[in-house]
N, C-alpha and C positions, 0 to 999 in steps of 0.2 A: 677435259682439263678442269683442273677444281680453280672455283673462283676465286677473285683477290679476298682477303680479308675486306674490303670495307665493303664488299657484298653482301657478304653475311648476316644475317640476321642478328642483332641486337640481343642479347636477354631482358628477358622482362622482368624488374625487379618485383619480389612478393612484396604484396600487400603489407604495406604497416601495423603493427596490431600496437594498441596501447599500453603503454609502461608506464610504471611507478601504481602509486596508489589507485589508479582507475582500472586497471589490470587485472589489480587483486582482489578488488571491490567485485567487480565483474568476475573471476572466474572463481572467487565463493560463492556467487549465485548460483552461475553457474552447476559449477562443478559441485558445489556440498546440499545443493537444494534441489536442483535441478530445476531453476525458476530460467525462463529465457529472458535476455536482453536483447537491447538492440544499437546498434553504432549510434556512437555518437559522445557530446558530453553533456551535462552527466550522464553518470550511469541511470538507464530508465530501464525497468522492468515490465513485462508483459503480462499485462492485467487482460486475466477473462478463461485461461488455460488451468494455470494450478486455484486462483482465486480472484474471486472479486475485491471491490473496494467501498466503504462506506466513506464515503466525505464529510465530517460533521465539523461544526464552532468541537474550539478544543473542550469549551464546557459542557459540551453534550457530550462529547465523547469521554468526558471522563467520571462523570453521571454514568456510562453504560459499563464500564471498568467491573463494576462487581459482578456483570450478569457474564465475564467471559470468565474460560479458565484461563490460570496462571501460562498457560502454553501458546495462548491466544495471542498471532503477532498485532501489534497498533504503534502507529508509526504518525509522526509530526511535524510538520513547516509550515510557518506565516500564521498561527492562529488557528490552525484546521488539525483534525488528528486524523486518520487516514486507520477506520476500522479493517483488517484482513476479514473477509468471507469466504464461504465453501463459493465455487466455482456456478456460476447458474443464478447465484442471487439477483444479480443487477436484473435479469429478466423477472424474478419473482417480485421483486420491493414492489409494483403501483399493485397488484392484486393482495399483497401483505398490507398494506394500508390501505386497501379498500374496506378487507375482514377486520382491521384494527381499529375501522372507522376513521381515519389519518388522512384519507385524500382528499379530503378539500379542506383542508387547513393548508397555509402557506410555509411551508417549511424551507429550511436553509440544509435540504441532505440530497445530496448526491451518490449516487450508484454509478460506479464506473464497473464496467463489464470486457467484455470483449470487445477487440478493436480500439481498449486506451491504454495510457502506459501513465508508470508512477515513477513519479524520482527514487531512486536506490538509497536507501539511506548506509550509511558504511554500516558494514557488520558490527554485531553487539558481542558482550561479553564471549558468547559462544566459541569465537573466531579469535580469541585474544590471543591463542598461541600462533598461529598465521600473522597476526596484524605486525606492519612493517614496521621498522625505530621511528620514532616520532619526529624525527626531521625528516621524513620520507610522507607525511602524510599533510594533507588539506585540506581541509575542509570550509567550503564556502560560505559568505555568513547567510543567514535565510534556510539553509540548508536542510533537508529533509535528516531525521535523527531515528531512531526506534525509542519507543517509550517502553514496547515488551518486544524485546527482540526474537526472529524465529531463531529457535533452537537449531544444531547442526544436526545435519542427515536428512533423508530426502521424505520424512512421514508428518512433516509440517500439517499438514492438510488436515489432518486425522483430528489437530485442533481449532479449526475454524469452523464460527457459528455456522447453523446450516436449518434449511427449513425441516428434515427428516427428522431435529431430535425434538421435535415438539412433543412433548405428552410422553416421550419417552424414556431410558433409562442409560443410555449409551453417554461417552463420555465426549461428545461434542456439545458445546453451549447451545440454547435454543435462539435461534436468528428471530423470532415474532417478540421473545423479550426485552431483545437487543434493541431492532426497531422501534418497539414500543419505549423504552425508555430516553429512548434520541430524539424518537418526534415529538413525545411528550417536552423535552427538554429543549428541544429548538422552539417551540409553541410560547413556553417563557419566557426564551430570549427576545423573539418576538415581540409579543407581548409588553416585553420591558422597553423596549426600542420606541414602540408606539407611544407609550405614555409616558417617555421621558421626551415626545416631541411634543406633548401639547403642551399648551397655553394656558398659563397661569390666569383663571377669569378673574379670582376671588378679587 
């Protein structure tokens, strides 16, 4: 004999997946880059797979603007600009400044790698025919932004600095120029910091 209805098992309702603008934010990473994310708000991207991340003062990082190409993603929140690198860097940078002679200076750079994530900044120009009406969108203040957004299609990569094009002729930025121009520029900052804390002896 088949049992009463309230024996029955329950359906289990699916997973909720996110709507409105955090959706579409997420499944143009997704889907047009092919950059992973991961649950949650906001949208955070997986740093260490397609590329790494250079953490710099916005002033260094916009000091290092002429050593990338036009294709090169760099991305911005709070006063920090958030350099795109080729994938493997974050492990390369303390041997890169070691040969740049950079490591024992007190720098303000960070190397995120594998294992961190980056705030998503909403899609840039690229994505403008996707982006939803403007009452549909949010953007929170502090908010991570692109200052050179990646281009659509999944060959992003092909323009981020990398330690291989040193000395070479290929059409990725050289990552030891990059560096060199950030730690030089963080060393300033630096630098300025200290000697706007001393003391007036005179």
């Amino acid at each position: 004999m088949v049992g009463s209805l309230s024996t029955l098992p329950l359906p289990v309702p699916a997973p909720r997946r996110p709507s409105g603008p955090e959706r579409w934010i997420r499944n143009w990473y997704e889907n047009e880059l092919g950059w992973a994310t991961v649950p949650g708000r906001p949208v955070r991207l997986v740093v260490g797979r397609r590329f790494d991340v250079l953490d710099v003062p916005a002033e260094a990082g916009r000091a290092a603007l002429r050593h990338l190409g036009p294709a090169s993603p760099v991305a911005a929140q709070g006063g920090r600009m958030r350099l795109l690198v080729a994938a493997g860097s974050a492990q390369e940078l303390p041997g890169l400044l070691r040969w740049l002679e950079w490591d024992r200076a007190d720098l303000d750079l960070v190397a995120l790698g594998e294992g961190a994530l980056m705030e998503a900044p909403p899609p840039g120009a690229g994505a403008a025919a996707a982006r939803p009406p403007a009452r549909d969108r949010s953007v929170s203040q502090g908010a991570a932004v692109w200052v050179r957004p990646p281009g659509p299609g999944c060959e992003v990569e092909a323009s981020l600095p990398t330690l291989s094009a040193l000395g070479g002729t290929g059409g990725s930025p050289d990552l030891a120029r990059v560096v060199d121009t950030v730690a030089a520029q963080c060393h300033r900052l630096r630098l300025r910091r200290v000697c706007g804390r001393r003391p007036d002896r005179s």
